[in-house]
mmCIF file of the N, C-alpha and C atoms, coordinates in Angstrom:
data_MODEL
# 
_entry.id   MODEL 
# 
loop_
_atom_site.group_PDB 
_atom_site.id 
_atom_site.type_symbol 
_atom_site.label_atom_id 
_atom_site.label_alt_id 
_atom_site.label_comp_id 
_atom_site.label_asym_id 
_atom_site.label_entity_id 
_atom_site.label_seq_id 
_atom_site.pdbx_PDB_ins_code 
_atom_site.Cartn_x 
_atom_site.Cartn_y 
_atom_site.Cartn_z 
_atom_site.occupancy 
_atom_site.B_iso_or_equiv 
_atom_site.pdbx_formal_charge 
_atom_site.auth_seq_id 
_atom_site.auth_comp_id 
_atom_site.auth_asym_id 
_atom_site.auth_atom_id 
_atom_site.pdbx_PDB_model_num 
ATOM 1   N N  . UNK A 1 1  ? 0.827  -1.191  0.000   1.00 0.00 ? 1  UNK A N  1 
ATOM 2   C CA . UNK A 1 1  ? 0.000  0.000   0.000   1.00 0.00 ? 1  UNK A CA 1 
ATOM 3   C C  . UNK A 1 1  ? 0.875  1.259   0.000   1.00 0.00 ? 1  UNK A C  1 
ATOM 4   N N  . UNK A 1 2  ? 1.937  1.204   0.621   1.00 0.00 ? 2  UNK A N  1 
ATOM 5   C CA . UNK A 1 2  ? 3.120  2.498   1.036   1.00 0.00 ? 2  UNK A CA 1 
ATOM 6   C C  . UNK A 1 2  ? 3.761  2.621   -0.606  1.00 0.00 ? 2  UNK A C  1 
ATOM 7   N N  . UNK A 1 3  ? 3.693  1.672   -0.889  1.00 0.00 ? 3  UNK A N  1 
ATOM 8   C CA . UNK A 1 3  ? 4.813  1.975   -2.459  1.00 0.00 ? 3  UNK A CA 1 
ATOM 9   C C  . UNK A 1 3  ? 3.412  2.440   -3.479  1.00 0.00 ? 3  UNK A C  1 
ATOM 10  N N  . UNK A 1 4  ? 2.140  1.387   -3.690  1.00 0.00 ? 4  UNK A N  1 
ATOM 11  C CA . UNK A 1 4  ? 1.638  1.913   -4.528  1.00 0.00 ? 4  UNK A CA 1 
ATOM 12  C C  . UNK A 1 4  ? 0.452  3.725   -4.409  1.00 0.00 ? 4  UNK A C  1 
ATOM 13  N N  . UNK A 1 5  ? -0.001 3.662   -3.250  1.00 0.00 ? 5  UNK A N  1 
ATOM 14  C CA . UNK A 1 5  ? -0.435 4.616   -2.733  1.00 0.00 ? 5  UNK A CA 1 
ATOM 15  C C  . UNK A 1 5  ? 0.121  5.995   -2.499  1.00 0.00 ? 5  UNK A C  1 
ATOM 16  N N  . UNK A 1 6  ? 1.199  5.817   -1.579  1.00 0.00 ? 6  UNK A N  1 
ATOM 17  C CA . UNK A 1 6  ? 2.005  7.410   -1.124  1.00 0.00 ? 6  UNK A CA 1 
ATOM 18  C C  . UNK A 1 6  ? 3.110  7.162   -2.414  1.00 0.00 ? 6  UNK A C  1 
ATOM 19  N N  . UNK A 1 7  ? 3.766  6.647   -3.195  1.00 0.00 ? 7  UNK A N  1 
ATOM 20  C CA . UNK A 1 7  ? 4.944  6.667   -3.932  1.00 0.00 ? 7  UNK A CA 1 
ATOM 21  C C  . UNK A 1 7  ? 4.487  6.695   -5.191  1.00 0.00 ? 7  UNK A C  1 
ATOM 22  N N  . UNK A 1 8  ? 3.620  5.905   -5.948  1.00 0.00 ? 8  UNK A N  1 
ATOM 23  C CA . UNK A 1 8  ? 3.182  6.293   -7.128  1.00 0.00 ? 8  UNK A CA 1 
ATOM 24  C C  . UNK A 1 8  ? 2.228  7.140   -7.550  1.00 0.00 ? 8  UNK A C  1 
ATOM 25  N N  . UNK A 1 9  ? 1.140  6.660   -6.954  1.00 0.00 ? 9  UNK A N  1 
ATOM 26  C CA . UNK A 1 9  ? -0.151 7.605   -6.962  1.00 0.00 ? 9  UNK A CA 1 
ATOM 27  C C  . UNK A 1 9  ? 0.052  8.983   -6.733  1.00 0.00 ? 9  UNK A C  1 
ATOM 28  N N  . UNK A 1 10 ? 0.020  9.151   -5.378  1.00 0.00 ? 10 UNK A N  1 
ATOM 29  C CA . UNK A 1 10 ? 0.215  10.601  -4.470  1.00 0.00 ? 10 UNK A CA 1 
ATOM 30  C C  . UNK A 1 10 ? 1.298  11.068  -4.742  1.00 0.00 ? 10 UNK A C  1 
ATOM 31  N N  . UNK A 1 11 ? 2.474  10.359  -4.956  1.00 0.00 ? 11 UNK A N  1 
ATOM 32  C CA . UNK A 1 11 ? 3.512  10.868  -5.268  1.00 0.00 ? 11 UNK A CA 1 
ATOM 33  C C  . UNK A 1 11 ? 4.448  12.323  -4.416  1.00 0.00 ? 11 UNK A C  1 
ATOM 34  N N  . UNK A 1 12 ? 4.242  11.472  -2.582  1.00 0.00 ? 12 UNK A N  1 
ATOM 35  C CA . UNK A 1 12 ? 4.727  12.098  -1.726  1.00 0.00 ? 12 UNK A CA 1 
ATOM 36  C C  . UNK A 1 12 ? 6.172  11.788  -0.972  1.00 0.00 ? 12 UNK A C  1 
ATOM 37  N N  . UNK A 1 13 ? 6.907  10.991  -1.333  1.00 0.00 ? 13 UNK A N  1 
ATOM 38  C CA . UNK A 1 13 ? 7.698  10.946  -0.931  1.00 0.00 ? 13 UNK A CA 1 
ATOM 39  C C  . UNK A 1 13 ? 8.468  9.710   -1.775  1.00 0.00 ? 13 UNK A C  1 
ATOM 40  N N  . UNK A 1 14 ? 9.867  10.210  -1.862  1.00 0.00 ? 14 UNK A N  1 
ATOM 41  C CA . UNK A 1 14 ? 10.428 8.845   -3.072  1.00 0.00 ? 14 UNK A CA 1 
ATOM 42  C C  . UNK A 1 14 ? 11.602 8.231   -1.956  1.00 0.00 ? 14 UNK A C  1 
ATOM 43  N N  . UNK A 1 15 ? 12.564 7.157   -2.497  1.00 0.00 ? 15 UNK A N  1 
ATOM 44  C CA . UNK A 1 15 ? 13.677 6.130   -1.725  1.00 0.00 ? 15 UNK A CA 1 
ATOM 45  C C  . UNK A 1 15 ? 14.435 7.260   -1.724  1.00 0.00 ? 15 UNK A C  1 
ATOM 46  N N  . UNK A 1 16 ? 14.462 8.516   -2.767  1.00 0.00 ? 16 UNK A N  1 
ATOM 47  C CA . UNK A 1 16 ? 15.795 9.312   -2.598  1.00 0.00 ? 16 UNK A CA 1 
ATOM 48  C C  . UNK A 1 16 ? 15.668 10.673  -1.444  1.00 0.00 ? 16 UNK A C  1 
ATOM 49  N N  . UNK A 1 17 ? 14.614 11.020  -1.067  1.00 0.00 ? 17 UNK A N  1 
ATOM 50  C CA . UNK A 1 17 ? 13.790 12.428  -1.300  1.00 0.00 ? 17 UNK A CA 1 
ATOM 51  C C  . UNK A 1 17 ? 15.190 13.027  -0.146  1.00 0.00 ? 17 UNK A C  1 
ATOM 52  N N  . UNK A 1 18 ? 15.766 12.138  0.915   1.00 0.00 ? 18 UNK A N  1 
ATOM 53  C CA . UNK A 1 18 ? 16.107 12.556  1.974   1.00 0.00 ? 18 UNK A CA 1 
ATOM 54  C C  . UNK A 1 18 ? 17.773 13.370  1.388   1.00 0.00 ? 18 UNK A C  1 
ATOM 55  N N  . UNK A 1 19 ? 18.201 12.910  0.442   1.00 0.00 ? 19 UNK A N  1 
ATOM 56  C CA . UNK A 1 19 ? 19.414 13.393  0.002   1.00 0.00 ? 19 UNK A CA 1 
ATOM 57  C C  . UNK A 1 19 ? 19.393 14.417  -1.400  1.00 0.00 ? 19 UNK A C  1 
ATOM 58  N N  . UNK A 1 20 ? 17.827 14.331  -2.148  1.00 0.00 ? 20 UNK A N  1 
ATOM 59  C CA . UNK A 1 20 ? 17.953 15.168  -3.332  1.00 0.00 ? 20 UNK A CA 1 
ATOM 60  C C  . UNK A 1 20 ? 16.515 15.607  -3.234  1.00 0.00 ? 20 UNK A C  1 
ATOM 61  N N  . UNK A 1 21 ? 15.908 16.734  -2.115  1.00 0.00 ? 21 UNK A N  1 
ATOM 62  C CA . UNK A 1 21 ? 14.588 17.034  -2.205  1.00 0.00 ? 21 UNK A CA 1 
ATOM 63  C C  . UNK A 1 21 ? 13.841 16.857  -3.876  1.00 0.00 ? 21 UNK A C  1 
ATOM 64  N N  . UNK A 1 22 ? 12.441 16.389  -4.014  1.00 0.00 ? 22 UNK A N  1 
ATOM 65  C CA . UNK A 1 22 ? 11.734 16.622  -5.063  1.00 0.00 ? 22 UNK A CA 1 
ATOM 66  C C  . UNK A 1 22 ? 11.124 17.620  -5.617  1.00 0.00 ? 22 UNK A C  1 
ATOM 67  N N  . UNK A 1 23 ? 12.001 18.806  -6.005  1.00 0.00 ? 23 UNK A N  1 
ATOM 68  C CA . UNK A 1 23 ? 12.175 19.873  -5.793  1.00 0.00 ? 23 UNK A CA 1 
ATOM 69  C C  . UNK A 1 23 ? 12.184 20.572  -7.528  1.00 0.00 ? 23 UNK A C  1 
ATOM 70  N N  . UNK A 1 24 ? 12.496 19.619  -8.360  1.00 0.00 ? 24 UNK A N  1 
ATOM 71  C CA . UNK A 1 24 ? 12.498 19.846  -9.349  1.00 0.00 ? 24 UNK A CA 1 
ATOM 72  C C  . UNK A 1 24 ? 12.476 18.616  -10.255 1.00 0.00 ? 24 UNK A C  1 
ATOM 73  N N  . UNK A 1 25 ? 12.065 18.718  -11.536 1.00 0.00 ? 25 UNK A N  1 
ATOM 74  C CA . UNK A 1 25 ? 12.081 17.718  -12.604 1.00 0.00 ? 25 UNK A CA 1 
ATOM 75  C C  . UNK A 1 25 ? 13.448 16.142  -12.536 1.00 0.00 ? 25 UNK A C  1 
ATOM 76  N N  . UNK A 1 26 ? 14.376 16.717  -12.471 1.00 0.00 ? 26 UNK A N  1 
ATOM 77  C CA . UNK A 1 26 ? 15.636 16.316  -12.364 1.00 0.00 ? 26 UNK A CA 1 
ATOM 78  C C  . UNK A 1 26 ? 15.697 15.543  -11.201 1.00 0.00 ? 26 UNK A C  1 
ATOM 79  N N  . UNK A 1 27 ? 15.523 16.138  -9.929  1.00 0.00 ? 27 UNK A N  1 
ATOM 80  C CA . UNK A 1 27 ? 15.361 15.439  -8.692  1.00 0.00 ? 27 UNK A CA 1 
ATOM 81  C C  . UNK A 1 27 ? 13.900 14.430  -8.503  1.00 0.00 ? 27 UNK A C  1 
ATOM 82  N N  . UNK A 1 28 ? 13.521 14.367  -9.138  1.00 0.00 ? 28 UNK A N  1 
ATOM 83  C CA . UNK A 1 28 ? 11.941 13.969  -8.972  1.00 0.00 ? 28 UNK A CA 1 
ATOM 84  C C  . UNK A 1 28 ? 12.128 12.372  -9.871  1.00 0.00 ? 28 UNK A C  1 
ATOM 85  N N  . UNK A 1 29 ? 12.852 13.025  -10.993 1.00 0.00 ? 29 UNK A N  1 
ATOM 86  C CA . UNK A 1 29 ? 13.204 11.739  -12.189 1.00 0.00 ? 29 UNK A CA 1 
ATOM 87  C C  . UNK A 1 29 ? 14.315 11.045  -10.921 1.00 0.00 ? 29 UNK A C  1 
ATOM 88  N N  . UNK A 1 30 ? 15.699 11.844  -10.428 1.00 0.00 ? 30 UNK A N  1 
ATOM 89  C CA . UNK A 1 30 ? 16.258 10.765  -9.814  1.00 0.00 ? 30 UNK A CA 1 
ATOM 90  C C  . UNK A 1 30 ? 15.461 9.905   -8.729  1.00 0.00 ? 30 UNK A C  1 
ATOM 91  N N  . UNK A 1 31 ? 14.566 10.298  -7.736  1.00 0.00 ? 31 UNK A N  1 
ATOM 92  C CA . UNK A 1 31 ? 13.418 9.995   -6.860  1.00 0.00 ? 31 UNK A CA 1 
ATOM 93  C C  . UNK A 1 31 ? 13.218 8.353   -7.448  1.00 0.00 ? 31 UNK A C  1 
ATOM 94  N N  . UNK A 1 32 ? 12.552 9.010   -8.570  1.00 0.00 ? 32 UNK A N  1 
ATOM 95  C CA . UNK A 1 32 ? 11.525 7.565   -9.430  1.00 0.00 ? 32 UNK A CA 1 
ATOM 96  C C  . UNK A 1 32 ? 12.832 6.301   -9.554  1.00 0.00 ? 32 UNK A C  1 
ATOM 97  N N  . UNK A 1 33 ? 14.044 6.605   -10.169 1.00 0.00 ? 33 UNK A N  1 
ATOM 98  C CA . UNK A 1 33 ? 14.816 6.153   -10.674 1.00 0.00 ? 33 UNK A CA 1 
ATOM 99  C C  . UNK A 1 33 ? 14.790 4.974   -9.752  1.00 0.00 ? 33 UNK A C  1 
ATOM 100 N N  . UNK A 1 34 ? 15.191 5.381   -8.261  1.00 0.00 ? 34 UNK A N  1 
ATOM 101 C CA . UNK A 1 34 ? 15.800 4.993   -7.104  1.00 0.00 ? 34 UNK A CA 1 
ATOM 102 C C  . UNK A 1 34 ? 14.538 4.367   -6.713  1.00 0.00 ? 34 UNK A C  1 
ATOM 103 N N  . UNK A 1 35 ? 13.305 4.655   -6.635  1.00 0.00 ? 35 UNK A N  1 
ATOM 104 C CA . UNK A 1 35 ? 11.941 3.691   -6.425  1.00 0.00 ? 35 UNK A CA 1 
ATOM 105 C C  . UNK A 1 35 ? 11.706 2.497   -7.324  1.00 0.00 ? 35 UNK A C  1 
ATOM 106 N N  . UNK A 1 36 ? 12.290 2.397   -8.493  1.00 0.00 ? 36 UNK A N  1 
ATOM 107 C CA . UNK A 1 36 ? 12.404 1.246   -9.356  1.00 0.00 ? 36 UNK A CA 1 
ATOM 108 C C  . UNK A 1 36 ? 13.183 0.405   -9.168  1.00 0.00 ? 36 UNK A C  1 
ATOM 109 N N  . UNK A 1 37 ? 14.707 0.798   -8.726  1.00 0.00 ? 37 UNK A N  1 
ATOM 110 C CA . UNK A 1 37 ? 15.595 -0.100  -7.910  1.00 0.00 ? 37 UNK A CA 1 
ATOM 111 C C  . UNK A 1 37 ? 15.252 -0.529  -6.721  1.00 0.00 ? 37 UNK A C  1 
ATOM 112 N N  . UNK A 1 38 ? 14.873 0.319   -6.157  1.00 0.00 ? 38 UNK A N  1 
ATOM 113 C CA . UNK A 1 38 ? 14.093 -0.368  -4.779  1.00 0.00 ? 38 UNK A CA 1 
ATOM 114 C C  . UNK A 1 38 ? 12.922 -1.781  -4.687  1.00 0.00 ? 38 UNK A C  1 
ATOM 115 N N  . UNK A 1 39 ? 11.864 -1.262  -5.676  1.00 0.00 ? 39 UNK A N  1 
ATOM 116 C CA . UNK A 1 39 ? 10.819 -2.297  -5.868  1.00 0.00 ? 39 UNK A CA 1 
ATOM 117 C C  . UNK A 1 39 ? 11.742 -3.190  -6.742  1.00 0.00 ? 39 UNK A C  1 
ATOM 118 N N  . UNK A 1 40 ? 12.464 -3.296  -7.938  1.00 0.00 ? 40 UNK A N  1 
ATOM 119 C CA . UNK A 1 40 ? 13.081 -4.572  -8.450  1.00 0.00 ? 40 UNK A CA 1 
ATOM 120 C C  . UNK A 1 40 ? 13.488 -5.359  -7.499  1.00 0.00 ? 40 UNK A C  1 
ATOM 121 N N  . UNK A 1 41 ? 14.212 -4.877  -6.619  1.00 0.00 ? 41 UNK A N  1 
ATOM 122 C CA . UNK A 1 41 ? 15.628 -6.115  -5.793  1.00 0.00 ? 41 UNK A CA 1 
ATOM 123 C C  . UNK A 1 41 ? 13.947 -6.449  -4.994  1.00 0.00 ? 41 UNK A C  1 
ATOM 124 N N  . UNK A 1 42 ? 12.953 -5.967  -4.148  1.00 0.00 ? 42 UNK A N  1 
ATOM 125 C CA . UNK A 1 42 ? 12.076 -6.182  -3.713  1.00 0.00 ? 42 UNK A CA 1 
ATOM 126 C C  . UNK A 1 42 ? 11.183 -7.620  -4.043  1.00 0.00 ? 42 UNK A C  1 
ATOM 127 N N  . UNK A 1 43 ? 11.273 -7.138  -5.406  1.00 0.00 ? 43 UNK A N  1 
ATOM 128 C CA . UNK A 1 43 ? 10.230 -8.149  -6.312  1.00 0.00 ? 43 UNK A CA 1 
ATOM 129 C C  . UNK A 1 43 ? 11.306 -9.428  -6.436  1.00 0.00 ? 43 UNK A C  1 
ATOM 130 N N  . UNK A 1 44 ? 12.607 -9.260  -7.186  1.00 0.00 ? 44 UNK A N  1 
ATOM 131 C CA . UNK A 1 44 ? 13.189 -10.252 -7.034  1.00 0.00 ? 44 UNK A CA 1 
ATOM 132 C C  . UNK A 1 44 ? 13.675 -10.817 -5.621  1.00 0.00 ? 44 UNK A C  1 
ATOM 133 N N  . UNK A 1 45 ? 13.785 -10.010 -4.356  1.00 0.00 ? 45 UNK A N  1 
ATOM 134 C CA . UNK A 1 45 ? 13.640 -10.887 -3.481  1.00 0.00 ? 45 UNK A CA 1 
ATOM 135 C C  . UNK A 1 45 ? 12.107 -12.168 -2.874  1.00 0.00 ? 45 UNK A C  1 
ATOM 136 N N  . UNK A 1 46 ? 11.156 -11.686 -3.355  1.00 0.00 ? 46 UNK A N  1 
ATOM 137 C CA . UNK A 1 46 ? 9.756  -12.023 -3.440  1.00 0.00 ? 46 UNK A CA 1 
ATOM 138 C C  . UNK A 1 46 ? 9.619  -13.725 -4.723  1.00 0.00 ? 46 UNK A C  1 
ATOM 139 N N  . UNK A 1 47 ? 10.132 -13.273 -5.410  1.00 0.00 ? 47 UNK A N  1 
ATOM 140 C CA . UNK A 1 47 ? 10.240 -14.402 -6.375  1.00 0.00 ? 47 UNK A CA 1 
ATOM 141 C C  . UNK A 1 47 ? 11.277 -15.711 -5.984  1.00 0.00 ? 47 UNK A C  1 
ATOM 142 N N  . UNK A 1 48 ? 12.455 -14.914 -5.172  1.00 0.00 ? 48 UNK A N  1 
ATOM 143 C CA . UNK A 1 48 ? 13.462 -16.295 -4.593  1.00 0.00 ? 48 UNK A CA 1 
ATOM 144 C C  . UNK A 1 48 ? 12.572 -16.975 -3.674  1.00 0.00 ? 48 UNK A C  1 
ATOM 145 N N  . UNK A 1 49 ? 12.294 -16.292 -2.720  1.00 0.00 ? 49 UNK A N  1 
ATOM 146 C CA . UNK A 1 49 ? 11.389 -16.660 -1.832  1.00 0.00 ? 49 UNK A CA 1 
ATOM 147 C C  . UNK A 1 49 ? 10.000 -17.180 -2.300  1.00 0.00 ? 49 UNK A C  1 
ATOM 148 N N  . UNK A 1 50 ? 9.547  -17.451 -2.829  1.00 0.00 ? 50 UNK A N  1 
ATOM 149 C CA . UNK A 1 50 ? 8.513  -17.887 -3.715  1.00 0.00 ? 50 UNK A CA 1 
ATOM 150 C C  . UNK A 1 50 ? 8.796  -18.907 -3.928  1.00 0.00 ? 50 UNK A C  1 
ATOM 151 N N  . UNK A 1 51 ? 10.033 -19.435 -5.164  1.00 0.00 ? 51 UNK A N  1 
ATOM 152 C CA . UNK A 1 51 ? 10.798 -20.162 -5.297  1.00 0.00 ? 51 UNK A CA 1 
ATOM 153 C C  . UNK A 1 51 ? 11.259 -21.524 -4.745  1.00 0.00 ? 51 UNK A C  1 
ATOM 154 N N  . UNK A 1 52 ? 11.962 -20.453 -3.730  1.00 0.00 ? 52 UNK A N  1 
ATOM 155 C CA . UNK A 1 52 ? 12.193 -21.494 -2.283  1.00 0.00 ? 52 UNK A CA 1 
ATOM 156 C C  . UNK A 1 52 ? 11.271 -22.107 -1.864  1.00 0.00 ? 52 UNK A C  1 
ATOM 157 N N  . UNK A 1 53 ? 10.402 -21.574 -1.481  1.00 0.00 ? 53 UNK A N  1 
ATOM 158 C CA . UNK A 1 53 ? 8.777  -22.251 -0.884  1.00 0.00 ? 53 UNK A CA 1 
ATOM 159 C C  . UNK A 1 53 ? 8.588  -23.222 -1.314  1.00 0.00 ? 53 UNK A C  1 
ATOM 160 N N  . UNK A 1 54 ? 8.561  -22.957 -3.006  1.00 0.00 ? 54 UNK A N  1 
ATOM 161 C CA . UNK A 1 54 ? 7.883  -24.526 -3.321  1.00 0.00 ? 54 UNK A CA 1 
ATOM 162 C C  . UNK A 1 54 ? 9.306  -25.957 -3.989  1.00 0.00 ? 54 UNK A C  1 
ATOM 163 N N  . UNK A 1 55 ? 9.889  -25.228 -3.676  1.00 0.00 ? 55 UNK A N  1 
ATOM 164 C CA . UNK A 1 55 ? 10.934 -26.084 -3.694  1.00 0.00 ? 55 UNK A CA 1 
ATOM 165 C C  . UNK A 1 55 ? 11.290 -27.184 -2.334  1.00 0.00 ? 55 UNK A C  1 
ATOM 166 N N  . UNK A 1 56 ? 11.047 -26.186 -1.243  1.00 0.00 ? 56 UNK A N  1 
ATOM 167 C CA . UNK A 1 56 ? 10.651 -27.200 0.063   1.00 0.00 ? 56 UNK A CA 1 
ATOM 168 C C  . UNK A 1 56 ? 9.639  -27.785 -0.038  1.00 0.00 ? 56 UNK A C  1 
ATOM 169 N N  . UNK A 1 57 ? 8.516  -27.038 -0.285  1.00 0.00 ? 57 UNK A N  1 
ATOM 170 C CA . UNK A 1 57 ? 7.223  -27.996 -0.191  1.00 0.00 ? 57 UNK A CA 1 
ATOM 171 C C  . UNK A 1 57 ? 6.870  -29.510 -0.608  1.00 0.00 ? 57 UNK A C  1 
ATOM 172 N N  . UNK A 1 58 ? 7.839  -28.985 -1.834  1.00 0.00 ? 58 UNK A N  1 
ATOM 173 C CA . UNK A 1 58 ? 7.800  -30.269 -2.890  1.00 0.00 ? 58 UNK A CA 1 
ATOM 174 C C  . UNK A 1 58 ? 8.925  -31.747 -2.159  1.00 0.00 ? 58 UNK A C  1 
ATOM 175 N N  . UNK A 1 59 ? 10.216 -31.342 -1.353  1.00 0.00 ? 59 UNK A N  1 
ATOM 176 C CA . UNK A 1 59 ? 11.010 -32.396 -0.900  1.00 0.00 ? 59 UNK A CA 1 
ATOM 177 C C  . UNK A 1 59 ? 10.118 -33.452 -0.436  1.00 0.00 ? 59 UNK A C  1 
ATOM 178 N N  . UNK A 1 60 ? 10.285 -34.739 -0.657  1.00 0.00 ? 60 UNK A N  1 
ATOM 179 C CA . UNK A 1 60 ? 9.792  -35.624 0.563   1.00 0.00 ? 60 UNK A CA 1 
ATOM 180 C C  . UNK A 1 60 ? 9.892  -35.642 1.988   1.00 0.00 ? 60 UNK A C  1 
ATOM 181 N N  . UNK A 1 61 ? 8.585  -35.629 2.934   1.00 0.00 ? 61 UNK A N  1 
ATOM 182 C CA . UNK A 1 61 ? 9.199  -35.800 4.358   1.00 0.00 ? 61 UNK A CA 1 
ATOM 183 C C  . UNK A 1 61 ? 8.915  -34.639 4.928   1.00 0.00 ? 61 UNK A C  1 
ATOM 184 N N  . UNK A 1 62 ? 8.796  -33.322 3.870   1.00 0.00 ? 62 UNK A N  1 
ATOM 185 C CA . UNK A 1 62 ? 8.382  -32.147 4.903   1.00 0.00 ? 62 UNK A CA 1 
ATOM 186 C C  . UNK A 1 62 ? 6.702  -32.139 4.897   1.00 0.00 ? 62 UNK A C  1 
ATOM 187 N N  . UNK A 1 63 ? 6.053  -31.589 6.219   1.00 0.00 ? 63 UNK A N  1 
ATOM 188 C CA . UNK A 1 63 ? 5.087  -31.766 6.369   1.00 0.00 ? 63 UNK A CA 1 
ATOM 189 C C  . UNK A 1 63 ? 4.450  -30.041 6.002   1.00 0.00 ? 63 UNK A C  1 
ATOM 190 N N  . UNK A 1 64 ? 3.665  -29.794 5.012   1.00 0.00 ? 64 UNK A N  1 
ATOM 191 C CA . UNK A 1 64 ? 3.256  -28.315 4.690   1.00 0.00 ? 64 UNK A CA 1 
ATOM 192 C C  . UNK A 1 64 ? 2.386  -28.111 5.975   1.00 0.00 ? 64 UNK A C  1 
# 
């Protein structure tokens, strides 16, 4: 809700805001830049873990 709500939508606060206020075009683009790196490693941490899950699930012997 925090990423799609206040960060995309509303567009109140970005991963960078604390070192390059959103203050202008330039700073606003770096903002976004740094919210896309953020949600990627996010998402790809979400997918290992995903991953993993059913990779245990599937061993013999573990009980889900």
């Amino acid at each position: 809700m925090d990423g799609i709500l206040l960060h995309q939508i509303l567009q109140w606060h970005g991963m960078f805001t604390n070192k390059s206020p959103a203050d202008t075009v330039f700073n606003k683009s770096v903002n976004m830049f740094w919210d896309g790196i953020f949600y990627s490693l996010t998402l790809t941490a979400v997918i290992i873990g995903v991953i993993s899950l059913t990779r245990l699930l599937r061993k013999k012997g573990i009980y889900p």
